[in-house]
N, C-alpha and C positions, 0 to 999 in steps of 0.2 A: 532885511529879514535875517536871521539869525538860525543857518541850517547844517543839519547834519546830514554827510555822505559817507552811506558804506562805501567799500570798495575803493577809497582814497586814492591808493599808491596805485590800482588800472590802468589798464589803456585807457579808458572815458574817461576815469575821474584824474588822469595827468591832466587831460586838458580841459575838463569841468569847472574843477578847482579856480584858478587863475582866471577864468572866466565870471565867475559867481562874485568874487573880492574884486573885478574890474568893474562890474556892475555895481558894486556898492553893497555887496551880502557880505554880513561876518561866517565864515565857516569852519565847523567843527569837522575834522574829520578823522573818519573809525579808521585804525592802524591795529597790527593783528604784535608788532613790537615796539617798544617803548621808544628804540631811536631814530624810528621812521620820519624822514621829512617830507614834508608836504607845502610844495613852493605854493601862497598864497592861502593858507590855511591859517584861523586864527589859533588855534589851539588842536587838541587831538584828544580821542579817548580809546582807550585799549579796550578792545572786545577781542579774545581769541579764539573764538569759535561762534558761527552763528549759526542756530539753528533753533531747536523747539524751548529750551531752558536758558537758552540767554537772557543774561539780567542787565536790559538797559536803560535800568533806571537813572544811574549817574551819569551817563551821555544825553539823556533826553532833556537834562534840566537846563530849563531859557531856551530850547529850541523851536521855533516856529513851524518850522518847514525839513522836509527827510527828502532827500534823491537816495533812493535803494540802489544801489549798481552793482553791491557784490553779489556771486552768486557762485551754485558749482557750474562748470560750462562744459560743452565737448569735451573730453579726451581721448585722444587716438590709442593709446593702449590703457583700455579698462582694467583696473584689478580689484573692483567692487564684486564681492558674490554676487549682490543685488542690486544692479546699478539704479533704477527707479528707487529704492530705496534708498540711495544716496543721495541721488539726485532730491529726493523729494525732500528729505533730511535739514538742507539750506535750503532748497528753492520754492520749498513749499513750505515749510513748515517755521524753516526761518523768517522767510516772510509773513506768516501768519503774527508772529511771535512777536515782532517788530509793530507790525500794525495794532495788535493791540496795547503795547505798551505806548505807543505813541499816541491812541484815544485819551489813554489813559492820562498820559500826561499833559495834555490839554492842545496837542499840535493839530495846526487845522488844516496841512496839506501833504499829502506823502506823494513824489514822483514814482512810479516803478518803470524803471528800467528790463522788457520782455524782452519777446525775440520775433520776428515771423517766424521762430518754429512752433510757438504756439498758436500756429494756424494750420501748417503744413507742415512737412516734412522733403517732399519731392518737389519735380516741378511742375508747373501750371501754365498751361496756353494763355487764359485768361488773367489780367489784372488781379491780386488779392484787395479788398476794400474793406471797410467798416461790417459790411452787410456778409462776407465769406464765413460761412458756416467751418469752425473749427474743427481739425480732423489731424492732430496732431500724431505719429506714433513712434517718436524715439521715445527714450525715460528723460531728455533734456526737454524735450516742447512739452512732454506732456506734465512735468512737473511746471516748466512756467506758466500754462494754460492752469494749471489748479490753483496758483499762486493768485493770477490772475480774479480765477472767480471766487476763493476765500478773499480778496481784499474789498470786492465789491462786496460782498456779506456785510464784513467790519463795517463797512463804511455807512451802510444801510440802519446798523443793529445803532453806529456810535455819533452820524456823524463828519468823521475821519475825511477830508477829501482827498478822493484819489485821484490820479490823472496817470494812463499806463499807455507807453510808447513801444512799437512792435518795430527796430531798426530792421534792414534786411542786412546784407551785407559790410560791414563799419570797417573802414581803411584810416591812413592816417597813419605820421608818426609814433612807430612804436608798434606796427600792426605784427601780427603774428597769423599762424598756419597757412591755406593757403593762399590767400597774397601775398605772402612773403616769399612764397615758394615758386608764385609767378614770378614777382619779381627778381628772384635770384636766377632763372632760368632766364629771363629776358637779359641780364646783365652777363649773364657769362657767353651768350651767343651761342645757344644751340639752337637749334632750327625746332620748334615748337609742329606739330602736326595740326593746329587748329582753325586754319587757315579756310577751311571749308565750314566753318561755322556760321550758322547764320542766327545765335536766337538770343533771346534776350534777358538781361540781368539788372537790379534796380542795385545803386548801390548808395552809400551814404558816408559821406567824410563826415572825421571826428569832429570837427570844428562845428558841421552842421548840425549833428546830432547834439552837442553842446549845446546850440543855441539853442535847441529845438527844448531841450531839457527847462533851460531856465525859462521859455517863454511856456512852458507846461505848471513851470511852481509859481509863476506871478502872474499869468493873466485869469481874468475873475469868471471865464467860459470854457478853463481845462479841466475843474471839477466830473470827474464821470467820465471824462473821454477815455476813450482808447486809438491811440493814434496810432497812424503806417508813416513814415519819414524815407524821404529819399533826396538824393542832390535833383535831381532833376529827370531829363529822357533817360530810357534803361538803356545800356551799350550791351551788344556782342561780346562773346570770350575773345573773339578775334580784336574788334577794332578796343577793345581796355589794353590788350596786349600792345597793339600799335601804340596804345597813348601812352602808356607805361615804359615802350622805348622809345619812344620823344621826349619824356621827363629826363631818363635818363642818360639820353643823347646816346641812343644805343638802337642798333638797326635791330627793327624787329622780322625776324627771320620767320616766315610764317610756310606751312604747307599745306598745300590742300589736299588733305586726305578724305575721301569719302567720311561722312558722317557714318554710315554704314558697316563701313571698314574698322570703325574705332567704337563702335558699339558692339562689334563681333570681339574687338580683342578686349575688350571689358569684360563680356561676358565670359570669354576662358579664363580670363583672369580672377575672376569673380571680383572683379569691380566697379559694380554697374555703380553703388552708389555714389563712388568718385567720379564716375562720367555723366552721372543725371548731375551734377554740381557744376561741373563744366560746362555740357554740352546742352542742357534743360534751361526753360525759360523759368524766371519767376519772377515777376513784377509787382509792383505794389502801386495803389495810385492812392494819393497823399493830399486828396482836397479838403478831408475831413478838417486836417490841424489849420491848410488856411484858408478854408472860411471862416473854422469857428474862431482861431488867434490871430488870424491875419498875417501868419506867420509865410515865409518865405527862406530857404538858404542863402545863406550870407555869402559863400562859396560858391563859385564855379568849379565843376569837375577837375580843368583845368590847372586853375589854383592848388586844389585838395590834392592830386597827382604830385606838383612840381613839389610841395611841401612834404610828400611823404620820400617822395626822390632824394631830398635835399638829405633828409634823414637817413634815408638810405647808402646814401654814398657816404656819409660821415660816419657812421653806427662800424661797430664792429661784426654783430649781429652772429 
């Protein structure tokens, strides 16, 4: 198949790419500068902005197949007056924009790349599934959740198959915010206070999320879906932290502070939503992708750990 991915030079699409051309896909991929490499890529096309008015007509042409992966994401210091409106800007509006041009030009499968935060925002006692009633309310979930329900429209009005992947958490070489932040803390040996944690987190290596991706653009039962991905059982803040200094052969120094105790200094601090991220459960349960694809992670947590370790000790970062 002959497809094009935004978002090339990502965290996803580093290790999408080379994946897609192992499989036997020629890939186009969108770069935002002329001298951008992209290891496994057959060519590239310059789009410098995506959003409502981008013209992608001359990326589209002999394209088959689209993985959508760029997007605007979190950022920890906003300087958008209107951050939904920026957000919406790419993540909704670029996506609209995209999806029609690609009706247009006769492609019969676009991936999108969501988030679980287009389902929530906090955390949830309960599993997220197929069936969890959306209730998004940052301006990032709630632009991918409209992203979301305009490309089921397209696809309705044209056509267009869609197939939309909700990852929760995505680690992996190259990973950025906070697991990186974990892991630099785990690495340098200070004694982390989260040792009294007991709840649970679903997470997802890059590697998996890749595969998950191209078995979303070629099996002939991902049309319509909307999928949840995860490696497998959700782990504790506590025990990823253990496994993250076993990766990195680095004692993990844990303490048991009352949950209690770290929910009060949150609160003075006014940072609860850093510590619902911590200390909050969110789980996702991922039968939907394999019953309908039969799909499965190729990855052990394990694995996906020792791999971003491996990066981690090498990286300058």
């Amino acid at each position: 198949m002959r497809v094009l991915v935004t978002g090339a030079t990502g965290f996803v699409g580093r290790t999408l790419i080379p994946l897609l051309a192992d499989r036997g896909h020629s890939v186009r991929a969108v770069v935002r500068r002329p001298d951008s490499l992209v290891p496994g890529a057959d060519d590239t096309a310059l789009i410098d902005d995506i959003g409502p008015t981008t013209d992608w007509a001359e990326a589209l042409e002999g394209i088959e197949g689209i993985v959508h992966l760029a997007a605007r994401v979190h950022v920890m210091k906003e300087t958008a007056g209107d951050p939904l409106a920026a957000f919406r800007m790419v993540n909704t509006f670029g996506t609209s924009r995209l999806a029609e041009a690609a009706a247009a030009a006769g492609v019969k499968r676009l991936v999108y790349l969501s988030s679980v935060k287009a389902l929530v925002d906090e955390s949830r006692p309960e599993p997220l599934d197929e069936t969890t009633e959306p209730d998004p309310h940052t301006a990032y979930g709630i632009s991918k959740l409209e992203a979301e329900r305009a490309l089921t429209d397209i696809a309705t009005r044209t056509g267009l198959e869609v197939a939309v992947i909700r990852p929760p958490l995505v680690y992996g070489p190259g990973v950025r915010g906070n697991f990186l932040a974990l892991m630099k803390a785990v690495a340098s040996g200070i004694p982390l206070p989260l040792g009294g944690l007991d709840n649970r987190r679903s997470l997802i290596y890059v590697g998996n999320l890749a595969d998950a991706i191209v078995a979303c653009l070629t099996h002939p039962n991902a049309a319509g879906g909307r999928f949840l991905v995860q490696d497998g059982q959700p782990v504790s803040t506590a025990d990823l932290v253990r496994a993250i200094g076993q990766a990195l052969d680095r004692p993990a120094r844990l303490l048991p502070v009352p949950v209690s105790v770290m929910e009060l200094g949150a609160r003075l601090a006014k940072r609860e939503a850093v510590f619902d991220r911590i200390a909050g459960s969110l789980t996702v349960d991922d039968a939907a992708i394999r019953r309908a694809l039969d799909w499965s992670p190729p990855f052990d947590p394990a694995a996906g750990l020792h791999a971003t370790a491996e990066w981690f000790k090498a990286s300058d970062r």
